[in-house]
VMD Tcl script that draws the C-alpha trace (Angstrom):
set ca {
  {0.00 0.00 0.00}
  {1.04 3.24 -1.19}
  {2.76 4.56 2.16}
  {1.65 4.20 3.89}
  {3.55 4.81 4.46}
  {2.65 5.62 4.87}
  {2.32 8.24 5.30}
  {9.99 19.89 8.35}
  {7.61 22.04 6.08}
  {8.19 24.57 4.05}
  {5.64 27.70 4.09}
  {6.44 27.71 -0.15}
  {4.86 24.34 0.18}
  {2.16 24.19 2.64}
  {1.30 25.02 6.19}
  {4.35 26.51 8.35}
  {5.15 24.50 11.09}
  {4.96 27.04 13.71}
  {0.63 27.96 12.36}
  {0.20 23.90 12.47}
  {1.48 23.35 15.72}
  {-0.49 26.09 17.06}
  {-3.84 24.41 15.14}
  {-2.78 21.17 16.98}
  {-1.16 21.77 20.34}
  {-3.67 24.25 20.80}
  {-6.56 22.46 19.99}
  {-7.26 21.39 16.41}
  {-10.63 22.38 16.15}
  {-12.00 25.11 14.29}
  {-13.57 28.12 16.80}
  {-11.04 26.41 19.77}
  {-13.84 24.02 20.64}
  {-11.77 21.22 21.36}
  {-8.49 21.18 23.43}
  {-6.01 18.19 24.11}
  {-6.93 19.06 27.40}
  {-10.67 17.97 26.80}
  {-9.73 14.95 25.21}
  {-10.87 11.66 26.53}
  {-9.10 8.24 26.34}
  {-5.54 7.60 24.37}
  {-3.95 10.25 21.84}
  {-2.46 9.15 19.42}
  {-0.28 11.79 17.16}
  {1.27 10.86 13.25}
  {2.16 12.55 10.26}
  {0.17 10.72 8.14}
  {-1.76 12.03 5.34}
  {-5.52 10.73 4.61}
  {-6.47 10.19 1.14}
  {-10.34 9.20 1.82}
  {-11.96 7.59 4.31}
  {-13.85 5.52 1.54}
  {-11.88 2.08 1.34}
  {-12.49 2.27 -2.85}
  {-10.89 5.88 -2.59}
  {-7.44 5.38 -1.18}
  {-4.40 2.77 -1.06}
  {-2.21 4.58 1.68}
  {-1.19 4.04 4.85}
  {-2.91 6.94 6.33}
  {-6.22 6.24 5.21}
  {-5.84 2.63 5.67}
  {-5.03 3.18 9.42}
  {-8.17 5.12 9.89}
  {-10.03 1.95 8.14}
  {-8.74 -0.82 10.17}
  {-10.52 0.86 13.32}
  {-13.96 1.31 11.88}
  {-14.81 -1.33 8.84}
  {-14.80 -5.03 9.56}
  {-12.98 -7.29 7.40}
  {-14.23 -10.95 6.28}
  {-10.95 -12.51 7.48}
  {-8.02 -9.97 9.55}
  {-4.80 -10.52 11.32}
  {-5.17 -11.41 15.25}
  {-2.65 -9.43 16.98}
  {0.93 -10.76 17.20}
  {0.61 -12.82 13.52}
  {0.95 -12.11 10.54}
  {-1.96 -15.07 9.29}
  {-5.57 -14.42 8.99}
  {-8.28 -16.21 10.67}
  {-12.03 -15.63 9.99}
  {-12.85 -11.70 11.71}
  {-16.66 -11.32 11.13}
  {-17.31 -14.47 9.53}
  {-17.69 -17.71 11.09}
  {-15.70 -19.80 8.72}
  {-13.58 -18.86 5.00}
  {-12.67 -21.74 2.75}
  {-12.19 -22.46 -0.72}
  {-15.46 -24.94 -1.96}
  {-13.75 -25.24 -5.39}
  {-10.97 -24.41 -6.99}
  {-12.29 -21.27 -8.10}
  {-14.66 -20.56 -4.98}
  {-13.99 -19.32 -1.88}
  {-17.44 -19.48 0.22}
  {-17.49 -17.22 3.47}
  {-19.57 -17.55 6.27}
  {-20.45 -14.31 8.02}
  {-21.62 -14.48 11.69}
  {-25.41 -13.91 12.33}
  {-26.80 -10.79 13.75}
  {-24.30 -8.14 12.68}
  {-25.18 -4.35 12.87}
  {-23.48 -1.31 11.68}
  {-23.29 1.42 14.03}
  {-26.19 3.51 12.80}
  {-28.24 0.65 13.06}
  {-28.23 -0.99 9.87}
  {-28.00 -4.65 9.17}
  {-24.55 -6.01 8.15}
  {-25.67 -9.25 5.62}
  {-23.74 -10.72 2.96}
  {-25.47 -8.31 0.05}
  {-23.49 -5.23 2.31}
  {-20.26 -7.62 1.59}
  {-20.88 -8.10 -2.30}
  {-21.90 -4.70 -2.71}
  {-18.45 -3.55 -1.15}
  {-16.46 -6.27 -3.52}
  {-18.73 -5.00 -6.55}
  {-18.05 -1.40 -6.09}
  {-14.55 -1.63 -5.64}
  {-14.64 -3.28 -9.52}
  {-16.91 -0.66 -10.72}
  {-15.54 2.18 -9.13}
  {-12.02 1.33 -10.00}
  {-10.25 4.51 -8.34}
  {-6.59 5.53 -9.62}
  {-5.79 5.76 -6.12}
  {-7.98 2.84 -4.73}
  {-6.81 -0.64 -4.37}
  {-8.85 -2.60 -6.95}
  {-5.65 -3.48 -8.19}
  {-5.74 -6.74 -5.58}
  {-9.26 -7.96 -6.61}
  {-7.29 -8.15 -10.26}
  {-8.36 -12.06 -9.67}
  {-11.89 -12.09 -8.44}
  {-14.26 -12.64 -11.43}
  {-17.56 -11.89 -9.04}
  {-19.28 -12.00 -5.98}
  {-22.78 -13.84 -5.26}
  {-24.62 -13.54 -1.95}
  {-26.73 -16.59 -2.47}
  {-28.29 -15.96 1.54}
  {-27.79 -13.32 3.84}
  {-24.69 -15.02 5.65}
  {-23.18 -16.61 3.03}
  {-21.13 -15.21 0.23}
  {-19.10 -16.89 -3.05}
  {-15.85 -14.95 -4.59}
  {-15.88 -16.81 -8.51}
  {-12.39 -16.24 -8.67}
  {-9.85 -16.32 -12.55}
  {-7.78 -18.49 -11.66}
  {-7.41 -21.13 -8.87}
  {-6.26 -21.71 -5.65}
  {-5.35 -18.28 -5.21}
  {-3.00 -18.57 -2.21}
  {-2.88 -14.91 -1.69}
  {-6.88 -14.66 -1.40}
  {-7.73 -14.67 2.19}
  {-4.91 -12.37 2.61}
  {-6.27 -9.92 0.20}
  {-9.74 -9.90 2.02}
  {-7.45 -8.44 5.18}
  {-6.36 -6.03 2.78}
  {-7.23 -2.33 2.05}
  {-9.81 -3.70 -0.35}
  {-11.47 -5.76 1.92}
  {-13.00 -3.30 4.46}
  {-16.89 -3.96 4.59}
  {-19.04 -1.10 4.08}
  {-23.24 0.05 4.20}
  {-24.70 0.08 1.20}
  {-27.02 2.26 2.70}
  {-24.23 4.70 3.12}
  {-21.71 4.18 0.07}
  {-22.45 4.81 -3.66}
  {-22.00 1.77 -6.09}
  {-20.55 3.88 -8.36}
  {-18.01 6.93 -7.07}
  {-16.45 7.44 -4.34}
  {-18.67 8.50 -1.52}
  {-17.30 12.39 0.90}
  {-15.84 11.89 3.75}
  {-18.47 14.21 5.37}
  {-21.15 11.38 4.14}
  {-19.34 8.84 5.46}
  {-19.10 10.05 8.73}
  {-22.67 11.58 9.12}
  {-23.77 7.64 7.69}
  {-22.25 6.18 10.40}
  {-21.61 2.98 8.27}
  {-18.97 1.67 10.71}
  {-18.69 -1.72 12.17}
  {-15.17 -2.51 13.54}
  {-13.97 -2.01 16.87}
  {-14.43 1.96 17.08}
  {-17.10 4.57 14.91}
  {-15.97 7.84 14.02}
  {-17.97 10.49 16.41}
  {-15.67 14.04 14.59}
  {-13.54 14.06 11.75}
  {-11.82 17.46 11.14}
  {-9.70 16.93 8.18}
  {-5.91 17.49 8.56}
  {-6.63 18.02 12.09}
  {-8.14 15.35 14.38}
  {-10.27 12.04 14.54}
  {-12.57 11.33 17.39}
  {-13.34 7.20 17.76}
  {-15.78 6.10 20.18}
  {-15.51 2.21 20.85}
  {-18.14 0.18 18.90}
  {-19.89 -2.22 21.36}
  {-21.79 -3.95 18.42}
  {-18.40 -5.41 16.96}
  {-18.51 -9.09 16.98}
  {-15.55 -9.88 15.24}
  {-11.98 -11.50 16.08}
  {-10.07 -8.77 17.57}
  {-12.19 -8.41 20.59}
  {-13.37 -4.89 22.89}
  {-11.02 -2.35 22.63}
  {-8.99 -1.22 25.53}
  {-9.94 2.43 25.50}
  {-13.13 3.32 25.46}
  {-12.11 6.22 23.50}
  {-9.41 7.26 21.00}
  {-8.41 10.74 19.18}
  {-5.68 10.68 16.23}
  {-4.06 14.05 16.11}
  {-3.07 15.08 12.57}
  {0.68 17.04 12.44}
  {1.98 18.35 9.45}
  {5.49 18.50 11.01}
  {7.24 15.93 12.47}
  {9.38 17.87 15.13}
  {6.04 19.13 16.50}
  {4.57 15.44 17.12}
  {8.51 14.73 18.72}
  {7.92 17.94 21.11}
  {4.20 16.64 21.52}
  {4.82 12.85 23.08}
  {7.74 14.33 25.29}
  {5.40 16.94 26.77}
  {2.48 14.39 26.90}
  {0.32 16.46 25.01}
  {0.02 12.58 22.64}
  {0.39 9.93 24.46}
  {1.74 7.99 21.49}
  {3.43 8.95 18.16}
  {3.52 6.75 15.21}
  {4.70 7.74 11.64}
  {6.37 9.76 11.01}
  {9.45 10.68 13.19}
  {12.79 11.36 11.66}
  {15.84 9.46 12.13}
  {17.89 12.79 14.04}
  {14.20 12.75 16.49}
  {14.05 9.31 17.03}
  {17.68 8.94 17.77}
  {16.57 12.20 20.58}
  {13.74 10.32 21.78}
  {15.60 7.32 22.51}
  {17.67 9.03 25.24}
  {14.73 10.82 26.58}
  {13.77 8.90 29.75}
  {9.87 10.04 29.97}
  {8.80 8.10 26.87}
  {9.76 5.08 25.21}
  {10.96 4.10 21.60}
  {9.21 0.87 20.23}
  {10.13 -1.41 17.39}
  {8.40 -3.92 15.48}
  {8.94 -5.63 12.27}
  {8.69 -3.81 9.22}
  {8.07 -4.47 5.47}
  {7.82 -0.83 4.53}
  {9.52 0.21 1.75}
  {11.01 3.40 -0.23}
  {11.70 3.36 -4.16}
  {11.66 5.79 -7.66}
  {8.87 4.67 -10.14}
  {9.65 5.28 -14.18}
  {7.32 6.45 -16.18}
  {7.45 4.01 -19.44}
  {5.86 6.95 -21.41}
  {7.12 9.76 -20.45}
  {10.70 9.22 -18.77}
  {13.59 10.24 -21.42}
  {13.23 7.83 -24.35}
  {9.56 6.38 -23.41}
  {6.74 5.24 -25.50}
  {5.01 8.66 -25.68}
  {8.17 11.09 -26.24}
  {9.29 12.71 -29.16}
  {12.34 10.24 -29.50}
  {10.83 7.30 -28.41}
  {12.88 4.32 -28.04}
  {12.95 1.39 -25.52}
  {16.46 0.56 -25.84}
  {17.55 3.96 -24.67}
  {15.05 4.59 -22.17}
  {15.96 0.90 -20.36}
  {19.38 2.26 -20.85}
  {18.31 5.08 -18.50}
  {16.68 3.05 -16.14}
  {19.83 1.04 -15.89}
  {22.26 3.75 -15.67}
  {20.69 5.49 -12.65}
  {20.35 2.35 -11.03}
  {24.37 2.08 -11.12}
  {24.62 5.76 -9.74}
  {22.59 5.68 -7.01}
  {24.71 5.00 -3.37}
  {21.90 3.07 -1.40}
  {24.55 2.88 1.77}
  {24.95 6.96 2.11}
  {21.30 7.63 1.83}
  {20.64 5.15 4.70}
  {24.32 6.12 6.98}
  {24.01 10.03 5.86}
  {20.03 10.67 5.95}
  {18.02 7.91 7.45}
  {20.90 7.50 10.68}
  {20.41 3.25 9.50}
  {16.62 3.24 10.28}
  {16.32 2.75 6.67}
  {18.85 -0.69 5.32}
  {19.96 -0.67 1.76}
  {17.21 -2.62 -0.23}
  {17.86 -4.39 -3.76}
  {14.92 -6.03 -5.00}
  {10.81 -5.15 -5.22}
  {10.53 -7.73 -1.70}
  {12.21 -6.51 0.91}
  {14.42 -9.15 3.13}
  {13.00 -11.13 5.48}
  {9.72 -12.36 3.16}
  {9.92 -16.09 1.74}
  {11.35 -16.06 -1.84}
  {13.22 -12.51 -1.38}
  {16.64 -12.17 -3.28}
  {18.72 -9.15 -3.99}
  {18.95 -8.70 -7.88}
  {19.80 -5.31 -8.16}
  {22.89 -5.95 -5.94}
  {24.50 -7.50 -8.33}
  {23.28 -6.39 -11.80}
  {23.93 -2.78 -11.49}
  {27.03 -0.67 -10.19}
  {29.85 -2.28 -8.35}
  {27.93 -5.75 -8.45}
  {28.13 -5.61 -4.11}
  {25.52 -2.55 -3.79}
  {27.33 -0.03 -4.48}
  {27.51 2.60 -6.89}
  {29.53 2.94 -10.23}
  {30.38 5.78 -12.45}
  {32.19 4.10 -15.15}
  {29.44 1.41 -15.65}
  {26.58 4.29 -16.20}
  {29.04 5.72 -18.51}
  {29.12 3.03 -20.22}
  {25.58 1.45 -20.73}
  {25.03 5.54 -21.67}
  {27.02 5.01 -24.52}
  {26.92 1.35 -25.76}
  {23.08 2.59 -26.18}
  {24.22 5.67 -28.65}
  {23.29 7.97 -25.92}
  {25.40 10.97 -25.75}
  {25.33 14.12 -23.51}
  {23.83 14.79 -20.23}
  {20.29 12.83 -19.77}
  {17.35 15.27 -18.40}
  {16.20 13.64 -15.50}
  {12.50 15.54 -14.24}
  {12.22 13.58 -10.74}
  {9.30 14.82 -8.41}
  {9.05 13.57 -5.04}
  {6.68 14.85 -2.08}
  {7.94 16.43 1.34}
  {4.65 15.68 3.34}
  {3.96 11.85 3.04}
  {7.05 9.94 3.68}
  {8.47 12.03 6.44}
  {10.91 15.38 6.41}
  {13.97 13.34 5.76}
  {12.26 13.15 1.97}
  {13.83 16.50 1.39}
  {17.08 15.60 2.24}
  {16.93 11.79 0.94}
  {16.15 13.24 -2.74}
  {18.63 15.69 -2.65}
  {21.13 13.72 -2.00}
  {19.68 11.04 -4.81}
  {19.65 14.38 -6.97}
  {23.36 15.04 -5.52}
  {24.39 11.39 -6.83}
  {23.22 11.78 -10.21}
  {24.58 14.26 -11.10}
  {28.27 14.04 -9.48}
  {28.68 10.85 -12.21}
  {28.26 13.88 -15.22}
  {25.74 11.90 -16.61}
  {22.87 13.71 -15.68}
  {20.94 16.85 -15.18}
  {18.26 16.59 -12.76}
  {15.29 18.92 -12.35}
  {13.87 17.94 -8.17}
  {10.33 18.68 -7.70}
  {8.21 18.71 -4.88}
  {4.61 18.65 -4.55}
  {2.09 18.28 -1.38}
  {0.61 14.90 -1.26}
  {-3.03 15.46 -1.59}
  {-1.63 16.78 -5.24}
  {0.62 14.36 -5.80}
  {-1.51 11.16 -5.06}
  {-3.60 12.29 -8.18}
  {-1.21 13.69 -10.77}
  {1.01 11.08 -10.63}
  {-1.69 9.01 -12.38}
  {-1.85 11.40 -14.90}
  {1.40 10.88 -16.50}
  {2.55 14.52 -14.31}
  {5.66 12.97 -13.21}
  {8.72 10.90 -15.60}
  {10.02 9.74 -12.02}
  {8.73 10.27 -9.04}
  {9.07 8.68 -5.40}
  {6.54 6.22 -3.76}
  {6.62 4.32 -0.58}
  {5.05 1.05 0.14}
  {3.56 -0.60 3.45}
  {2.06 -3.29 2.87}
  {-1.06 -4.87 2.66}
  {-0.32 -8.41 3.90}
  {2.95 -10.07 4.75}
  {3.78 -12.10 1.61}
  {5.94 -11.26 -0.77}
  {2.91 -11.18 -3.51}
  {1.80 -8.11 -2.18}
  {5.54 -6.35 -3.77}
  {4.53 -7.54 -7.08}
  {0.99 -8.06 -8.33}
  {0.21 -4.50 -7.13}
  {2.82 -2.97 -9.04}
  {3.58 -5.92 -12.19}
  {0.48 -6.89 -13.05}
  {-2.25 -5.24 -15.15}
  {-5.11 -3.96 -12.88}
  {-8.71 -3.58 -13.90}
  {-9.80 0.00 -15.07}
  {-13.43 1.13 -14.41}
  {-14.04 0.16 -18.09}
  {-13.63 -3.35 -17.17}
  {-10.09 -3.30 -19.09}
  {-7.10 -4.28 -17.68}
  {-4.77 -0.93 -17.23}
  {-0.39 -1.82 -17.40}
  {0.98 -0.95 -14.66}
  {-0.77 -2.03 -11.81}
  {-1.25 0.31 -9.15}
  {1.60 2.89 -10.13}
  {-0.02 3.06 -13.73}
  {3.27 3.46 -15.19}
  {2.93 1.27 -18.72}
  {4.70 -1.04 -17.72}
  {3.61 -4.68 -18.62}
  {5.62 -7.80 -19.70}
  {4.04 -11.03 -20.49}
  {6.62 -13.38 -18.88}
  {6.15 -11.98 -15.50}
  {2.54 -11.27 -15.57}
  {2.41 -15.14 -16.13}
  {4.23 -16.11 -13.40}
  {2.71 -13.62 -10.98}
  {-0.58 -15.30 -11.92}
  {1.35 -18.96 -11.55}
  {2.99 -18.25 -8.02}
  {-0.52 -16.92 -6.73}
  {-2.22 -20.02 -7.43}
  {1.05 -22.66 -6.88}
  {0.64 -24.72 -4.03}
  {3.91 -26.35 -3.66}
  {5.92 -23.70 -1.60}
  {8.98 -24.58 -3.41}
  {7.44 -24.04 -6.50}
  {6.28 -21.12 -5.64}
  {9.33 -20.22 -3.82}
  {11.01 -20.13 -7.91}
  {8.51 -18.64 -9.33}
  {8.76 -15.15 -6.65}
  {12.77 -15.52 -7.36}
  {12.54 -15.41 -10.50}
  {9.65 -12.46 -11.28}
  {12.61 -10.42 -8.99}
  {15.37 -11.12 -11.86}
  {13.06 -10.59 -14.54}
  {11.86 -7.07 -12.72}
  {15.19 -5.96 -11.74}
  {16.46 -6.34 -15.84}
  {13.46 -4.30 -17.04}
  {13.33 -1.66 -13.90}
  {9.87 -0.71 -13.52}
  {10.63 0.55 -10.44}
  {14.00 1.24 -8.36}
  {14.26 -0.33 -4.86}
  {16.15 1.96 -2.79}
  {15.41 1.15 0.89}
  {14.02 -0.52 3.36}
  {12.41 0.54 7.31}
  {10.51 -1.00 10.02}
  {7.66 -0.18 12.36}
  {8.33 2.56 15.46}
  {6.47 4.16 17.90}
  {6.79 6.09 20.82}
  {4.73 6.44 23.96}
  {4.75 7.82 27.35}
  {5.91 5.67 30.30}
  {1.83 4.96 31.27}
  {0.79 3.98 27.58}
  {0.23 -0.25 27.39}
  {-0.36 -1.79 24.49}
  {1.91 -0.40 21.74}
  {4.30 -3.99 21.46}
  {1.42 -5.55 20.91}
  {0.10 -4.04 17.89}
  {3.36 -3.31 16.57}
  {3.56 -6.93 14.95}
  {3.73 -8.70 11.55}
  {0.48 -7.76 10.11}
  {1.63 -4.48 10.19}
  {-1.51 -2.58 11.05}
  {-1.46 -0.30 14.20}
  {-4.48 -0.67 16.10}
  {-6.06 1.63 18.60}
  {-7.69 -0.90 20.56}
  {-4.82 -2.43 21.98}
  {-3.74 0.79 23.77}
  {-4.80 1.73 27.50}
  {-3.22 4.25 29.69}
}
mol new
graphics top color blue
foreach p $ca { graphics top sphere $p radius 0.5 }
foreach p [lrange $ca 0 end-1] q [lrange $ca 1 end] { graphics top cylinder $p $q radius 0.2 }
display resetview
């Protein structure tokens, strides 16, 4: 999931820090009505940014965090594993190779009173199809064919293909949040403000005030029936900062009693010696990387002198220049490792192919080799490189991690790079567009299998026309046949082994084309004051951060 990941200011840019601190610390509301000092329960401060709070509407971390407290999921992640059991169903099971048949648990109620039946559950799995947002995730459901709700508790995914090993995991996904169909439309995306005044929430918490940018009120949701249990607040606000060394000042002076995403590396390393709160890690799949632009990047499909050879020639000539090492040492202080494929370490199948193919062959960078993959491709002259990249979704350190990528290209005398920035609420949508010839993403993902690093991205999605769209979810036009057929292969192989190969080798085959360029990799952290309980335990390996498991 686009990062979340998800996910310092400049007044040029967007809001000063000093006028958003003084919106947050002060109170966040509009008029003053609401102080941190009339706050009930746990607060909870980040930097995240939210997309929509409409699950076919957004595919970042921000927005999913919001989601897994108030939309129950079909099957979801207990706390402390990474493997999903049933959540608000009873039972989850494929009934033929190309059926997976869920039971949903009787009696279920949204918060505003409506029923919650297995129609509600097709109509969220039929909209998400329909709707097909550029920056929704109907990218995952790229395998589900339909969805029949042949009695009000049970319902039957028709998948393509079958088998689909990564299925239950994708119904714990940021497509599979269950909404009202008395709320939602079929066939947009439905406001925020709707949303909200609908009350179509049936997870642990409801939202009771949403002031965008600002704060989130949850009020625990005693009609939840599903795995994860009652919460252990009875109450929860998220605080909204748009800089990150205002949410550092904020969980030392207790005015949050916990801060998650985004600190940077100089804070955290602060915070760690500060005795009145504590620094928490957990594992991490999150990930940092530079997208091309088949089209539009110099040499692609849609330029005025178009040609593949050269444009892969770029691709692979940046990835020898870039020094993966120095932007994790000199900006991310090593809470960011060196990362060299699409799946980061730690996942079954992950290998390290652009460690070898490109610059020194050990991870490191080389001058001479760009120089020369420049040239055996008739490229002379400096390459134009317009990079974008935005300053308020993937932390501060953003500014200082692309200038020193922009500091790296250029230093080999290869290139000429033009560094953009853009705010993220911008940037989310033009980058669809075809806006940006390179541009920075961030990925937290979705489920803990290395799957969810490469049919998002690799494999065609479905467009609201009911066409697949190349690209996946970065929409970047880039497609190959070989490793679209062995994404659809490793998804449905059920010898792990097999499998195992079949992940391997989509990495090589990636890594030689360079749809995207793996840069780093980061893990989960939080930090709380001495009082707060609950943070370790929600900090695990399905990498979502629940509310309900904190208490003070």
């Amino acid at each position: 999931m686009n990062s979340k990941s998800s996910l310092g200011r400049r007044a040029a840019i967007g809001v000063g820090g000093a006028v958003a601190a003084a919106l947050v610390l002060a109170g966040c509301a509009s008029g003053g009505s609401t102080t941190t000092d009339s706050l009930d329960g746990v607060i909870v401060g980040t930097s995240d940014v939210i997309t929509s709070l409409d699950p076919a509407g957004s595919y970042d971390n921000g927005s999913f965090a919001v989601m897994n407290q108030v939309y129950p999921f079909l099957l979801n992640t207990p706390y402390g594993s990474p493997d999903v059991k049933p959540d608000i169903a009873t039972s989850a099971s494929f009934t033929a190779p190309t059926e997976y048949t869920v039971k949903l648990k009787s009696g279920l109620k949204f918060a505003n009173g409506d029923d919650l039946t297995s129609s509600d559950v097709k109509f969220t799995f039929d909209r998400q199809l329909a709707i097909a947002d550029a920056n929704g995730p109907s990218s995952l459901l790229s395998n589900l064919k339909s969805t029949a709700a042949p009695d009000p508790t049970t319902v039957v995914f028709t998948l393509k293909t079958a088998n689909d090993q990564t299925w239950p995991q994708v119904l714990s996904s940021p497509a599979g949040p269950i909404v009202d169909e008395q709320v939602f439309s079929a066939t947009k995306v439905t406001s925020d403000a709707a949303i909200v005044k609908g009350e179509g929430f049936a997870g642990q918490y409801s939202i009771t005030q949403y002031k965008p940018k600002e704060l989130i009120q949850y009020k625990a949701f005693d009609g939840y029936k599903g795995l994860l249990g009652t919460p252990k607040s009875k109450s929860v606000t998220a605080q909204y900062f748009t800089d990150e060394t205002d949410l550092k000042l904020a969980v030392q002076k207790g005015d949050v009693d916990v801060a998650y995403r985004s600190l940077s590396p100089t804070d955290l390393a602060s915070l760690k010696k500060d005795s009145n709160v504590t620094v928490h890690n957990g594992p991490g799949g999150e990930i940092r990387y530079i997208v091309f632009n088949f089209d539009t990047m110099p040499y692609g499909a849609k330029t005025a002198d178009a040609d593949a050879a050269k444009a892969l020639a770029v691709r692979k000539a940046v990835a020898d220049s870039v020094d993966r090492q120095a932007l994790s040492e000199d900006v991310y202080k090593g809470s960011y490792t060196p990362l060299y494929s699409p799946v980061p370490d730690g996942l079954t199948g992950a290998i390290t192919p652009f460690k070898t193919l490109y610059g020194d062959g050990d991870g490191g960078p080389d001058a001479d080799k760009a120089k020369s993959t420049l040239k055996d491709a008739g490229i002379s002259g400096k390459v134009t490189l317009n990079l974008q990249y935005t300053p308020d979704h993937y932390g501060a350190s953003s500014d200082d991690e692309y200038a020193l990528i922009k500091s790296q290209l250029e230093e080999t005398g290869l290139f000429t790079v033009n560094l953009q920035s853009t705010l993220y609420d911008t940037y989310s949508t033009q980058r669809t567009k075809d806006a940006y010839p390179l541009y920075q993403l961030g990925w937290f993902p979705d489920y803990s299998d290395a799957d969810n690093y490469l049919t998002p991205f690799f494999l065609p999605s479905p467009g609201s026309d009911g066409k697949d769209v190349p690209g996946g979810f970065l929409l970047n036009h880039y497609s190959d046949s070989k490793v679209n057929s062995l994404i659809e292969a490793q998804r449905s192989e059920t010898d792990k082994a097999t499998r195992t190969k079949d992940i391997q080798e989509i990495q090589t085959l990636e890594a030689g084309d360079i749809s995207t360029l793996p840069l780093l990799q980061g893990a989960q952290v939080a930090v709380s004051g001495k009082d707060v309980k609950g943070v370790d335990d929600t900090l695990d390996a399905s990498f979502k951060f629940r509310y309900a498991a904190l208490s003070k």
